[in-house]
N, C-alpha and C positions, 0 to 999 in steps of 0.2 A: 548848480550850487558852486560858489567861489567860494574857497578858503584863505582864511586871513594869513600867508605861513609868515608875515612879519613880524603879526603877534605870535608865532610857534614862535619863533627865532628869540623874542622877547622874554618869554615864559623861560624857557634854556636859560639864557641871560643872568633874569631874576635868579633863579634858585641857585645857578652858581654864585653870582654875587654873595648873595645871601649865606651858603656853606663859608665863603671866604671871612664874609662878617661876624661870624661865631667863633672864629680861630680864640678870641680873648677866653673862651671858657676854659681853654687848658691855662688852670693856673693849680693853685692850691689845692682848691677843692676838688678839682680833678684827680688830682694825684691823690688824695686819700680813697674819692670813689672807687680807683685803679686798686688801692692797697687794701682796701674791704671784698675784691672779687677775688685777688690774688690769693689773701688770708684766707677766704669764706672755706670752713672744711662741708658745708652744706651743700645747698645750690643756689644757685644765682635765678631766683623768679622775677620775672618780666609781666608787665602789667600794663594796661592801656585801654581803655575803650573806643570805637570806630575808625575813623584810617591811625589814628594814634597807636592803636592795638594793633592793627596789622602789622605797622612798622614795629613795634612791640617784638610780635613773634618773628621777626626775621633778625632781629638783635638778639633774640633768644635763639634762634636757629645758629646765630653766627655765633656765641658762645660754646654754644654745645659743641662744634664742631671745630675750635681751636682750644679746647682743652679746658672750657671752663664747666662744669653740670649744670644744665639751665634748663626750664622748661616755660612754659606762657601757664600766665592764670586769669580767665577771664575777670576783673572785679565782681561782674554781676553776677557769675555761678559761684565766684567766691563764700558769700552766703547762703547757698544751695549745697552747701556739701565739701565746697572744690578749697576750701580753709582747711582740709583736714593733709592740702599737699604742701603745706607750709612747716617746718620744723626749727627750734631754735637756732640752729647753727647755720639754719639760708641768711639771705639778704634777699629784698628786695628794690625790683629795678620800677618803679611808676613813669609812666610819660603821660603827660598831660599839657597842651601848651597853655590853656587858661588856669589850670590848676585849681578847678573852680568844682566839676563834675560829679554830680549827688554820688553816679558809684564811685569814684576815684575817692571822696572824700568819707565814703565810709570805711572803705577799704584802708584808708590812714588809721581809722579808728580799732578797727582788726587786727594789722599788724603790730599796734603798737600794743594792744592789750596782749599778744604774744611775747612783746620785748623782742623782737625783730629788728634788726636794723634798714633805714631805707635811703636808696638814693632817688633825688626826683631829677628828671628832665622835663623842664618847663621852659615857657617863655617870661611869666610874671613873677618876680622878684619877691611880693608882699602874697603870693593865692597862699591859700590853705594847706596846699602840697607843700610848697617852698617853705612855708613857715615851722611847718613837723614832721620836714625830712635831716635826717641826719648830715647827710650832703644832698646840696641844691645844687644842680648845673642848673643853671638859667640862659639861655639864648637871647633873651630883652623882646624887646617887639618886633615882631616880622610883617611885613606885609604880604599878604597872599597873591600871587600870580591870577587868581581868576580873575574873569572880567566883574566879576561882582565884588572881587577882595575877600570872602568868606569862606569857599571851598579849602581842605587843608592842601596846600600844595609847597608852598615854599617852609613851613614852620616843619612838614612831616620829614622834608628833605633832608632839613636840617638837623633833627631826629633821630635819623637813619644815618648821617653823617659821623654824628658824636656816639652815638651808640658803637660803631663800627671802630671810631678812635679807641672807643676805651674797649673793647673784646679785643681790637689788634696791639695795643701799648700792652694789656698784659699776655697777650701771648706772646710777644717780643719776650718778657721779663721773664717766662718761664720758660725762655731757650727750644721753644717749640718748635720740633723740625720736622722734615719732610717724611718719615717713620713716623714721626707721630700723627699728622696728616694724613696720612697711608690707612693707619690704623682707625681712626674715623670713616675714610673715606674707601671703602676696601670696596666696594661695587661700581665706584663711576671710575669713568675713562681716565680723569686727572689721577684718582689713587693709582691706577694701573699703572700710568706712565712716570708714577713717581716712584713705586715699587722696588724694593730694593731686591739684588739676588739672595741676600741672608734670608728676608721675609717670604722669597716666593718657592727656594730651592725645600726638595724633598726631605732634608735630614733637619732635625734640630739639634741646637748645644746639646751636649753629653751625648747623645746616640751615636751609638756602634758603627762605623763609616767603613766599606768595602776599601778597605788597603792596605795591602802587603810591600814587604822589603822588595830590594831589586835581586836580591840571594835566593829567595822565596820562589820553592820549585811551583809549577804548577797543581800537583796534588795536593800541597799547601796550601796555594792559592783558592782550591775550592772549598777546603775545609777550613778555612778563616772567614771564608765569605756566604757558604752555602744559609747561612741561617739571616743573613741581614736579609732587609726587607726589599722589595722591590728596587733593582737597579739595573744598569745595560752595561755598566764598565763598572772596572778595578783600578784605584789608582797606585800607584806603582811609587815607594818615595827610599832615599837615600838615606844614608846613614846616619844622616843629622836630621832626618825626620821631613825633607825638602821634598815636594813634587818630582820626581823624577821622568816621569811616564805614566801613559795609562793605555790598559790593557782593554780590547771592545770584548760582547762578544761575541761577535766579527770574527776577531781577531783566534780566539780560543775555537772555532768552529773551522775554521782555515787552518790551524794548526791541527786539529784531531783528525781530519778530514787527508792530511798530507802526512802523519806520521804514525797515527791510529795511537794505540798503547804507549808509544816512545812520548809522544808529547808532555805525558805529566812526568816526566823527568824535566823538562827543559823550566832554565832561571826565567823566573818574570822580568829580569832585565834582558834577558835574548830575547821576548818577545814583545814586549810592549813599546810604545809606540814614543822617542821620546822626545824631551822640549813642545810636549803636546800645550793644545791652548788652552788657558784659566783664564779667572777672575778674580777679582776678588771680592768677600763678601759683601762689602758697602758698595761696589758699584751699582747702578740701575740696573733692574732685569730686564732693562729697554738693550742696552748693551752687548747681555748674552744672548738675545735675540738677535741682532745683529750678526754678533759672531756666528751661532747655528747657520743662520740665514748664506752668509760670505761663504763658508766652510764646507757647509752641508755635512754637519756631524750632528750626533744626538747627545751626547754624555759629553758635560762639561766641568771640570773638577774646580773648587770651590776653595781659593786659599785665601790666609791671613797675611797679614804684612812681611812674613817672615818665609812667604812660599811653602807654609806646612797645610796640610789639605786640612779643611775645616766642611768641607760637604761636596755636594753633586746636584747639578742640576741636568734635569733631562730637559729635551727639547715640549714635552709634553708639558713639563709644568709651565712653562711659557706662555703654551696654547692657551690652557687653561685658564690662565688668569686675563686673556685678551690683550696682553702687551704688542701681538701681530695681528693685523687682520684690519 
């Protein structure tokens, strides 16, 4: 068996062409479609039947996951029950490229007896979707890559194209960053390596953080820190409140170890460790990684713009979150 790859090469072609020839739908109507998901304080339902609706749920998939609430609704289960996932304050999203489809067109009939608003993505200008949607993106006539011309391939493309425009023009517009992608995405490998050290280190805002003055005898030092949670160092800051050192402990073991009883007299600035290495909260925990890694330390202190410690990260929370490995 020979394969044709001229026609692969063709099919490619097509459908890129064809993405490029949809570029006129961002005009007006676009830009309100954009300003009805941005406003929606509901969610954003996605609708489609057969490859139309696959592409559907991966527009809905890609909403949910830059910040907009989306879910898929099949039209056919719609009247089964799946009507009761719709609420006044969604919109809904129909793709349809005939705009013609018994369920798709009852499914108009449903939302609208809710007072729903709808945007359609079609290809025909005059279907029934296009006529009693609130906004119509319309693509015009496409020709399909199969060898038959009927299979969806170049209209789904196209679909999936504009869908994508409008979930990414409004997560442009709501400043959506890589924190907030993080927080969607907090089990695959991109959230990890987008990870910030504020979101992966052990402390949060307002909690109690192990650190004492550079004055701050060592019996001090235990009884300021003895009650915090879980930690391997102290950090050590100056009198304008500045990272100055940090104490291991390492460090506190070596010293009890060589002066027994005398040690908790001695300043945590005799014994800590100083101009030690930091971070800072918005850098990657890709970074602090790195550093443990180079260094080969475990406790790494967690400062703001201003060098005052704001937390700690151990080499563990690192681990943990699969930023190495």
């Amino acid at each position: 068996m020979e394969f044709d790859l001229e026609y692969a090469r063709k099919v490619i072609e097509a459908e890129a062409d064809a993405i490029i020839s949809v570029k006129p739908i961002v005009d007006a109507s676009f830009t309100r479609a954009c300003r009805m998901i941005y406003e929606c304080s509901g969610s954003c339902i996605v609708s489609g039947i057969g490859k139309a609706g696959i592409i559907g749920q991966k527009i809905s998939a890609t909403l949910a996951s830059t910040g907009a609430p989306s879910h898929f609704l099949h039209p056919a289960e719609a009247v089964h029950g799946d009507l009761g996932r719709l609420r006044k304050n969604d919109i809904v999203i129909v793709l349809s490229y005939g705009g013609e489809t018994d369920e798709v067109t009852r499914l108009i009939n449903l939302v609208k007896q809710l007072d729903i608003k709808l945007i359609a993505i079609t290809g025909e200008s005059d279907s029934t979707l296009c006529k009693h949607s609130d906004v119509a993106l319309c693509m015009g006539q496409l020709d399909e890559a199969c060898p038959l011309g009927v299979a969806p391939s170049v209209s789904t493309t196209c679909m999936l194209a504009v869908g994508d425009a409008l979930a990414l023009t409004v997560m442009k517009a709501r400043n959506f960053g890589v924190e907030d992608y993080v927080r969607f995405h907090p089990g695959g490998s991109l959230g990890a390596r987008l990870m910030t050290v504020a979101q992966s280190m052990m402390f949060r805002p307002g909690e109690k953080l192990p650190v004492v003055t550079v004055g701050d005898t060592i019996k001090v030092l235990l009884e300021k820190t003895g009650e915090i949670k879980r930690h391997g160092a102290v950090m050590v800051v100056g009198k304008e409140g500045k990272l100055a050192g940090i104490i291991t402990d390492a460090d506190l073991r070596r010293l009890m170890t060589k002066h027994g009883a005398g040690a908790f007299e001695f300043r945590a600035g005799e014994v800590m460790t100083p101009d030690c290495k930091k971070i800072r909260a918005d850098a990657l925990a890709a970074e602090a990684a790195a550093i443990f890694h180079k260094y080969r330390i475990d406790d790494l202190p967690v400062v703001d713009s201003n060098d005052k410690p704001v937390g700690l990260i151990d080499v563990q929370d690192i681990v943990t979150i699969k930023v190495v490995g």
